[in-house]
N, C-alpha and C positions, 0 to 999 in steps of 0.2 A: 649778520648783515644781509646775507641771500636769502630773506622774506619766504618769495613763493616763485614760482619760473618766471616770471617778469619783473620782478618786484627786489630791489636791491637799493640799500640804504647807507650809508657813511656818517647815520646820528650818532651811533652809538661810539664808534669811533673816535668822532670827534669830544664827545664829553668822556671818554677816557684818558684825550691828549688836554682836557680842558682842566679837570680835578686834577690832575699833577700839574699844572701849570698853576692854578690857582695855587695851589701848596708850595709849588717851586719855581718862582716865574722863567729861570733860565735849565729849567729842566730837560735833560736829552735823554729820549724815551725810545723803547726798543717792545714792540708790539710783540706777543705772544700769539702767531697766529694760526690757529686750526682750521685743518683742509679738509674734517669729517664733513663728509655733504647732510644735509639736511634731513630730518626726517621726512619729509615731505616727497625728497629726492631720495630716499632709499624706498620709498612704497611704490614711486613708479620705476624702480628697477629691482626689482625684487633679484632679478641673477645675477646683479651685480654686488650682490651680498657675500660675507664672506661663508664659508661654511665649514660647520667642524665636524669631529671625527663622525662616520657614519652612525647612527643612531643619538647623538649628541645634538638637540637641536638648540637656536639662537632663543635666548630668554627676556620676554619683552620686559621690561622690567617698568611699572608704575609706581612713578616718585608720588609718599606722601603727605609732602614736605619742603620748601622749597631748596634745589637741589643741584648739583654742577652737570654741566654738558657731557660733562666726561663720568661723574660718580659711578656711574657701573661697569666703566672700563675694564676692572681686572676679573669679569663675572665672562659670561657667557653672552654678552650682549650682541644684538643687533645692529651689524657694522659694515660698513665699505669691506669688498675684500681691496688690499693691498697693491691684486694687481689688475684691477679693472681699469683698461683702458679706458671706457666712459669718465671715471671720473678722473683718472688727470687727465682728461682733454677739458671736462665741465670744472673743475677745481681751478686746471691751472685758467682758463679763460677769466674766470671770476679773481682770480688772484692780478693778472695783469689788469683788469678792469678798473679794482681797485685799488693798484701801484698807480698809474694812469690818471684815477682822478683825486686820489688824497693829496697825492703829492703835490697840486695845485692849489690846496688848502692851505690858510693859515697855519692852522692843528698839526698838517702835514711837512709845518716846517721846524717841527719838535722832534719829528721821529726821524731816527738816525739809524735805524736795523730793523731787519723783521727777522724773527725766530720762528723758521718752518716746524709745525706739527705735526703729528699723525701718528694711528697707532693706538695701544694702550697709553693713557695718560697725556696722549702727544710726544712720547718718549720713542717712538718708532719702534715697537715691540709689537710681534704680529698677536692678535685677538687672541685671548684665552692661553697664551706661551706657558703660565707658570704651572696648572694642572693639566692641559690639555695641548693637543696636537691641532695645528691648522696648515695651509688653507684647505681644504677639498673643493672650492666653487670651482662654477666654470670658468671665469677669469682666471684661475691659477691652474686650470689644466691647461686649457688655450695657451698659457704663457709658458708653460714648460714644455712645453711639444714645439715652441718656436727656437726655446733657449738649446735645447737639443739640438733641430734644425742647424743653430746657428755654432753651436761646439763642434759638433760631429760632423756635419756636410751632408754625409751620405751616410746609406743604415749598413752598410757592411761595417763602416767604425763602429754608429755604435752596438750593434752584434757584437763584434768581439769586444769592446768594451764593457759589456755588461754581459757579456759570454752565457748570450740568451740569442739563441737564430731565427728567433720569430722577433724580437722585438723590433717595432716601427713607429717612427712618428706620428702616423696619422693614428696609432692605437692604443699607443703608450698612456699608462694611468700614473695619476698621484700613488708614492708610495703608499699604503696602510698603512694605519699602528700596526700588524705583526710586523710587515716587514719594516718598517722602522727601529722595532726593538729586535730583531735579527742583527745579531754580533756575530761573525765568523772566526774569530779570533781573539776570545775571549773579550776585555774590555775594547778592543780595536776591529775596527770593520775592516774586513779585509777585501780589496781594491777588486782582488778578482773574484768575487761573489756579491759583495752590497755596494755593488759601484752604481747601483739605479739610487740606493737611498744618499750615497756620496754627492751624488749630482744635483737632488730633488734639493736639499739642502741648500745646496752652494746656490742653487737657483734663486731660492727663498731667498736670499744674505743679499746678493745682488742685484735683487728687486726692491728690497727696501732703501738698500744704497742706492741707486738711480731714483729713486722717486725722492729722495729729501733735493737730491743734486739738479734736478728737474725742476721741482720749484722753486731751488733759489737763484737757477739760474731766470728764470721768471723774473726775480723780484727785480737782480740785477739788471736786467733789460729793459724794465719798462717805470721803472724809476727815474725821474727828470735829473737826478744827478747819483754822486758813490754813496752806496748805503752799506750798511752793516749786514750779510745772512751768516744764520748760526741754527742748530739744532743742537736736540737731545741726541747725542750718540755718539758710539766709541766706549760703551759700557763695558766693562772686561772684570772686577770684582762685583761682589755681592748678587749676583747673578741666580739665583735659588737653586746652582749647577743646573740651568736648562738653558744653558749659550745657544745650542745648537736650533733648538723649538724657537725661541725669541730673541735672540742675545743680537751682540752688533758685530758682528764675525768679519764686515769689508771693509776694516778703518782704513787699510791703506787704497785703498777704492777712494775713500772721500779724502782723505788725507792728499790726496793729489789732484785733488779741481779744486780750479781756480773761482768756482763759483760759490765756495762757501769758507770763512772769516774765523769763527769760530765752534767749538763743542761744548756740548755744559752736559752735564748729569748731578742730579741730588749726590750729598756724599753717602758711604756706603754705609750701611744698616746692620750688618753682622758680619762676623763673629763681632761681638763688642761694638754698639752702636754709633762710636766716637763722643757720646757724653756723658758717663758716669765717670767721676775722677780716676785720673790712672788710667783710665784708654785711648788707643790713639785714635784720633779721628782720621780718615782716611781720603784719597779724593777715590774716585769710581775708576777712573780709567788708565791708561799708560801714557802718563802725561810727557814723560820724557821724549815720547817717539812724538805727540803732538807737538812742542814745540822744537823738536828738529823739522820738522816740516813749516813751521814758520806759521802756525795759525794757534792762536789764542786756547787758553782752557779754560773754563767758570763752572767752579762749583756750584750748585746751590745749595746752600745752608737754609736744610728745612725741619731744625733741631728744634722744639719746641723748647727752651727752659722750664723745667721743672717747679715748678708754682706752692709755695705756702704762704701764710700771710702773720704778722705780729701778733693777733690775735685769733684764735680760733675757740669757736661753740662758748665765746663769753672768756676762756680762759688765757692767760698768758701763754704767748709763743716764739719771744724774742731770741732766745737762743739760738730756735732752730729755724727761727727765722735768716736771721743774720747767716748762719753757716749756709741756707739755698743761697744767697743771694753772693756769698761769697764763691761757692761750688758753681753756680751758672757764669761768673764773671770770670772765673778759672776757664770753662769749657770754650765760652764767647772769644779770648783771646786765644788760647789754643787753635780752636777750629779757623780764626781768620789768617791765622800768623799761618799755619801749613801749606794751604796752597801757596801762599806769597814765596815761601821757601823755596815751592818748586815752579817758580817763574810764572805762574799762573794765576788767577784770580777768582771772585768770588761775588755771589748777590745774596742778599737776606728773602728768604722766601717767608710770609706771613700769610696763614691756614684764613687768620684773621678771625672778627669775632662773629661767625658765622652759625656754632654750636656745635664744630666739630672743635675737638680735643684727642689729639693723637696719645696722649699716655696720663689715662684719667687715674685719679686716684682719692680716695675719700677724704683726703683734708683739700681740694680744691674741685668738689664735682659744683658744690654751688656757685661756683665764682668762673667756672668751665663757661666758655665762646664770652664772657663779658667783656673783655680786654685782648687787646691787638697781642703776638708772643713777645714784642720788644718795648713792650709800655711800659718803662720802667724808668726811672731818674735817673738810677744805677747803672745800668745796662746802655741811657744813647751817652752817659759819658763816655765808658768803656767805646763805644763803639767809632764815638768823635775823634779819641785820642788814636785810636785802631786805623782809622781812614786821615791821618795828619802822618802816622808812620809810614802807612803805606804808603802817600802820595811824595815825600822822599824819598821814596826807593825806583817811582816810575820812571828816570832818567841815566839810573846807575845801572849798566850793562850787567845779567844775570847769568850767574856762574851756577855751577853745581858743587856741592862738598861732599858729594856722598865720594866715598872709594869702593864700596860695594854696588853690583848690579845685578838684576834679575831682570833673567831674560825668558818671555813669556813669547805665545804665539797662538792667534787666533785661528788660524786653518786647521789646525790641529783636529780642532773639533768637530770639523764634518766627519771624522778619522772615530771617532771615539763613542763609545756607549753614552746614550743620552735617554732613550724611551724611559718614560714613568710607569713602570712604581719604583722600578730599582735602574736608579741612573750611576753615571761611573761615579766609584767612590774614593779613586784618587784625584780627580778632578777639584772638587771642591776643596780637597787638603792641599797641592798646590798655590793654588788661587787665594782661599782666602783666609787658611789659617797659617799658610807660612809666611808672610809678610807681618801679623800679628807678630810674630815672632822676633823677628827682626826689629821690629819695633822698640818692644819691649827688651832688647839684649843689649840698648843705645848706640847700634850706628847707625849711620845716616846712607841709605841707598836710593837708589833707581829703580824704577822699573822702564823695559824697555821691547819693546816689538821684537823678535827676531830679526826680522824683515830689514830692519832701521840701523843693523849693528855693521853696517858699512858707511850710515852715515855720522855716528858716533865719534867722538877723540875718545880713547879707550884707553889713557894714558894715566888719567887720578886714580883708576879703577887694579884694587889689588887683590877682588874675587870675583868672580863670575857666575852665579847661583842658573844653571839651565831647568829650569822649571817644571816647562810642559812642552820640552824642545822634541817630542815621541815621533813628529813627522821633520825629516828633513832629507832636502835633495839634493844634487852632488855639488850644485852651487853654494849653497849654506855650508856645506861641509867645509866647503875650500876658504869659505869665509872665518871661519871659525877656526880652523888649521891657521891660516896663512899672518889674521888679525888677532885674535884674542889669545889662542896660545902661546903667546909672549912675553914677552918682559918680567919673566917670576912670577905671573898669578896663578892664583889657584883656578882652578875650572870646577865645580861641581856638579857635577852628572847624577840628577835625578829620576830614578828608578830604568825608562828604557827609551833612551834617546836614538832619534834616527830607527826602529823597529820600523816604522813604514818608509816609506820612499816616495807615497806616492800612488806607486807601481804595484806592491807585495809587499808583505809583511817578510819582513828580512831577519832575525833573532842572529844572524851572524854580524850584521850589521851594527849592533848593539855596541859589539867588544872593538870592533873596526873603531868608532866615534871615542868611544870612553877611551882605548888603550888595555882594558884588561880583558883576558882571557874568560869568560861570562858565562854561566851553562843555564838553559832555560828550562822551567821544569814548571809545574801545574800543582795545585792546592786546593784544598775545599777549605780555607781557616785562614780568615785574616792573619798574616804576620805579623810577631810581635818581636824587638830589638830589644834588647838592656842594655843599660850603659852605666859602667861603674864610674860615677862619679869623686871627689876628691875625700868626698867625705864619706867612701867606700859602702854608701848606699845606692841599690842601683837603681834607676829611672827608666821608665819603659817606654818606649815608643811604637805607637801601635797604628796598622794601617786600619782605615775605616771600615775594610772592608777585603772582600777574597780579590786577589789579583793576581789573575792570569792573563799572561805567562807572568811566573816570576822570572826574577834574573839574581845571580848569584857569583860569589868565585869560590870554587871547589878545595884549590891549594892555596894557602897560604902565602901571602908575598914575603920574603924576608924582607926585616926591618918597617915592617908596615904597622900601620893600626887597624885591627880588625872588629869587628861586633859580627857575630853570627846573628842567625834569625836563632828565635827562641824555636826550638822542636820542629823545626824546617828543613829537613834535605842535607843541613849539616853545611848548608851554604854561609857566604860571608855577604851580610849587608853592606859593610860601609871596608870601605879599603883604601888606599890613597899611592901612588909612589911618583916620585920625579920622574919627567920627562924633560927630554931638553929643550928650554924658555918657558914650562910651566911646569906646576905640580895637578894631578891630577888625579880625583876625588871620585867612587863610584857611590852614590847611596841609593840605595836600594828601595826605603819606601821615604815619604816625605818627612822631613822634619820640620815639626809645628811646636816646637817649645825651646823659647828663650835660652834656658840652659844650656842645650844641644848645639845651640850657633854658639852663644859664647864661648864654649870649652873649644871647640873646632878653630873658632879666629881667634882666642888668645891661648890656646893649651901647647902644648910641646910640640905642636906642627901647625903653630900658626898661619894664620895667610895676610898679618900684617895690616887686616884692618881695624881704623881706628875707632873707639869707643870712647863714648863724650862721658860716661862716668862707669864707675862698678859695679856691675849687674847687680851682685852680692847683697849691696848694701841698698839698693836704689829699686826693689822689688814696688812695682807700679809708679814707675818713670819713664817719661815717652822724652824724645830727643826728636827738633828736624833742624835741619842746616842748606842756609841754600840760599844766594843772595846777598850774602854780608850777614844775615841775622843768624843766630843761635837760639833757637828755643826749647827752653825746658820745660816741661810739668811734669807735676808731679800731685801725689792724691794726702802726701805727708806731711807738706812743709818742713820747716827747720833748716838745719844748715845742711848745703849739699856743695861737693865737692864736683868742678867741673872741669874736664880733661878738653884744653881748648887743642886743635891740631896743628897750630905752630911750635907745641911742647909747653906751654905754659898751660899753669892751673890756676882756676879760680875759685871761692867762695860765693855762693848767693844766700842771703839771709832769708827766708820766709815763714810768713805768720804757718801758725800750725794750722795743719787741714789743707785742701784743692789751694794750687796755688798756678802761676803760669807765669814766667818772668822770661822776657828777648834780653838779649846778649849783642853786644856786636862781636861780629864772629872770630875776628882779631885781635883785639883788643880784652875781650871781656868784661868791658866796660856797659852798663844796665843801659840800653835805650825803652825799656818800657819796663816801670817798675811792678 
């Protein structure tokens, strides 16, 4: 719409609110709207560009082809930096201009929200995050030399802060890639030597968070009446473990202005894409702290269905026709029924038929961009019946079923090894293959903010999974003493909680949090656990990667359950013993296999939570609960046995093969067959 420096249009606009109004006369429309400036506008500001790592330069890239605004996003492209004042002063003026005069529009009396953009993709991920380090321009040194100013005061703080006696504002530089990838303590930065790359980070996080919350406080303002702001962000799994380079690290930063509605992020992409039968589909972020805070979540479902057709190359393909169409109608209702579970919601995102094709394959390259991804007869029944369930549930008060929680924490990771090539490698096995996990062992949990677990009822909850709780300060401490270690639950303390503070890295700190006597010792060899299962074959659990420091307990608890690390210091992984109002759990490296939670919450030291059927038998079955509904799927069909949590069981009947059937959660009674 911003043409050329004088030149500003609301055509285009308009027949955007025009084409959905023709298709849907009483349609309420939520504009997508990017705040990258112009090309025009990035050539007369050339410093206001972003820039990467020193010798890394910006790659003009020439489409040859017709092409998206954004398609070279995840490359090296030529972009706004982040925190160039010029352009939200020039962004947000065009952005109220245009609140200003749309909203004066007929067109402008369709749309009900704007969704602030920027960033990779419009996702608010800084330029080049997933292989590469940013910003180095001059707007992001300007802006950290003021964000200092403004933490510190004066340079005697941060001298000893960064316990460097020359350092000063007026000379201070953007960290480098080395010292970026300068870890002091092994996979953890330690406070009192990398407290410049601790900062430079937090700064990045907080800059991105103030510029979504800046222009929706924009839209809010100069909007003729209440409109809808929402952004991409609040991303916390599938992350390519580079949180800290790009990731959404100040949810509770936005989680607490009033000026923005809601968050959306695509759902997550791996481990296990959420659409090959038998996978759980996932949402991206920690939905449960968003709506404790009382703002909205929206997936976007940007799942391609898998494409064959009845006939192929002249010959019969009915079979395997029939089985895509029943496999994609399996995934379609799974993936909508999960966020609904977790009080949240969801939009169909369509690539459309443009000739791109996210997951090509030679029984559908010739038929690849012809067809919309939801063109199908099949597929808007499924999706009719999908949007009639859901809109009975919009007025029924949304509970949670889970009894289990994970509790995760974003600060963390200014804390933690991040530089590429070799980033932390427990990171990504917390994140995003333990919850895989949990998935597939069928109970229905949370995920939850550290930050949020005071504003929590903690009371359905009969374990408590501490994640990536590595940093915590004497208030978290006290919150976690005084609320969660109670009522009989189990606590599970993952590898080295509370290690930092902050302040220092503390290793006595460790045994303080957990309760056990803990000895820290160093490794060149990933650790590897065994675990003698029932069927006296043992199962290994292996961490991704060398972690230093390890942590360990030397003596034996009596009456305990122990696993040693395999050829390790002769330490004990995993250990457990009563304390009084909880039991309390040390494990040592992360556990990422089904099996290993199930034996833990149903084995001889239970923790009580409940499983909606038998791991055993039910090998690629995903389970969510949440809302009244109960959903299964599953990649098998036939008869499955369903463990409802009032103590009754039920039967569900399903054709063999990808199948996906809601339950009410009560009753067990089929509301979608």
């Amino acid at each position: 719409m911003w043409i050329g420096p004088d030149q500003f249009s609301l055509d285009i606009a308009k027949r955007q609110i025009q084409g959905a109004l023709a298709a849907c006369p009483d349609a309420a429309v939520v504009f997508r709207f990017h705040l990258n400036p112009p090309a025009w506008w990035l050539a007369q500001n050339p410093t206001e560009q972003v820039a990467y790592e020193p010798g890394t330069p910006a790659q003009v890239f020439e489409p040859l082809h017709l092409s998206r605004i954004v398609q070279d996003d995840a490359g090296l492209p030529v972009r706004v930096s982040l925190a160039s004042e010029k352009w939200r002063s020039d962004a947000g003026a065009m952005l109220a201009r245009f609140c200003r005069e749309f909203s004066k529009t007929h067109e402008g009396d369709a749309l009900i929200g704007i969704h602030v953009a920027g960033g990779v993709y419009g996702e608010w991920h800084q330029w080049g995050f997933i292989e590469h380090e940013a910003d180095f321009s001059q707007p992001m040194q300007a802006h950290f030399q003021r964000w200092l100013r403004e933490k510190y005061g004066d340079e005697q703080a941060l001298q000893k802060s960064w316990n460097d006696p020359a350092a000063s504002f007026a000379t201070v530089e953007i960290p480098t890639p080395a010292e970026r990838a300068t870890v002091s303590g092994g996979l953890f930065r330690d406070p009192q030597k990398d407290q410049k790359t601790i900062d430079y980070y937090r700064c990045q996080h907080e800059l991105v968070a103030d510029d979504i919350l800046h222009f929706c406080k924009i839209v809010k303002e100069n909007w003729n009446r209440p409109i809808l702001t929402g952004a991409f962000y609040g991303y916390f799994f599938s992350m390519f473990n580079r949180q800290a380079a790009g990731g959404h690290l100040e949810l509770q930063r936005v989680l607490a202005s009033p000026w923005i509605d809601y968050l959306s992020a695509p759902q997550v992409y791996y481990p296990d894409d959420g659409y090959d039968p038998g996978e759980p589909y996932r949402s991206r972020s920690l939905v449960r702290s968003i709506t404790l805070h009382g703002k909205l979540w929206l997936d976007e479902y940007d799942q391609q269905p898998r494409r064959t057709f009845p006939v192929l190359n002249g010959k019969d393909n009915a079979e395997n026709y029939r089985r895509n169409v029943q496999e994609n109608i399996a995934a379609l209702r799974r993936n909508v029924l999960s966020p609904l579970t977790k009080g949240a919601g969801l939009w169909f995102y369509d690539f459309g038929p443009s000739g791109m094709n996210l997951h090509r394959s030679n029984e559908h390259d010739i038929q690849s961009g012809t067809i919309g991804y939801w063109d199908h007869p099949a597929y808007l029944a499924e999706i009719k019946a999908l949007k009639t369930l859901a809109d009975s549930l919009v007025h029924r008060p949304w509970q949670s079923a889970a009894d289990v929680l994970v509790v995760y924490d974003t600060e963390v990771f200014y804390h933690m090894k991040s530089a590429l090539p070799d980033s932390c490698p427990i990171s990504s096995q917390v994140v995003d293959w333990l919850p895989l996990a949990l998935y597939y062992a069928g109970v229905a949990f949370d995920a939850v903010h550290l930050d949020d677990l005071e504003l929590l009822d903690l009371s359905p909850y009969r374990a408590v999974i501490f994640a990536n709780t590595w940093l915590l300060d004497a208030t978290e401490k006290q919150v976690i003493r005084e609320k969660v270690a109670q009522g009989g639950r189990h606590l599970f303390w993952i590898y080295a909680p509370g290690f930092s503070d902050g302040k220092a890295l503390r290793p006595e700190a460790v045994s303080e949090v957990t309760g056990f006597e803990l000895e820290r010792t160093f490794t060149d060899k990933p650790p590897v656990v065994p675990l003698i299962l029932e069927d006296e074959f043992p199962e290994y659990q292996r961490a991704w990667g060398v972690l230093n420091p390890l942590f360990g307990v030397r003596n034996k608890i009596p009456a305990s359950f122990a696993l040693d690390y395999e050829h390790a210091f002769e330490l004990q992984a995993f250990t457990f013993k009563k304390e009084v109002g909880h039991t309390s759990w040390f494990v040592g490296i992360p556990l990422t296999k089904a099996s290993w939670w199930h034996f833990f919450f149903l084995g001889r030291h239970n923790a009580d939570a409940h499983f909606y059927f038998d791991f055993s038998f039910h090998e690629g079955s995903v389970i969510y609960a949440g809302g009244g509904l109960l959903v299964f799927h599953t990649k098998a069909g036939g008869e499955h046995k369903i463990n409802l949590k009032n103590g009754k069981g039920t039967v569900v009947k399903m054709p063999m093969g990808a199948g996906t059937v809601a339950l009410d959660a009560e009753t067990g009674r089929v509301v979608l067959e």
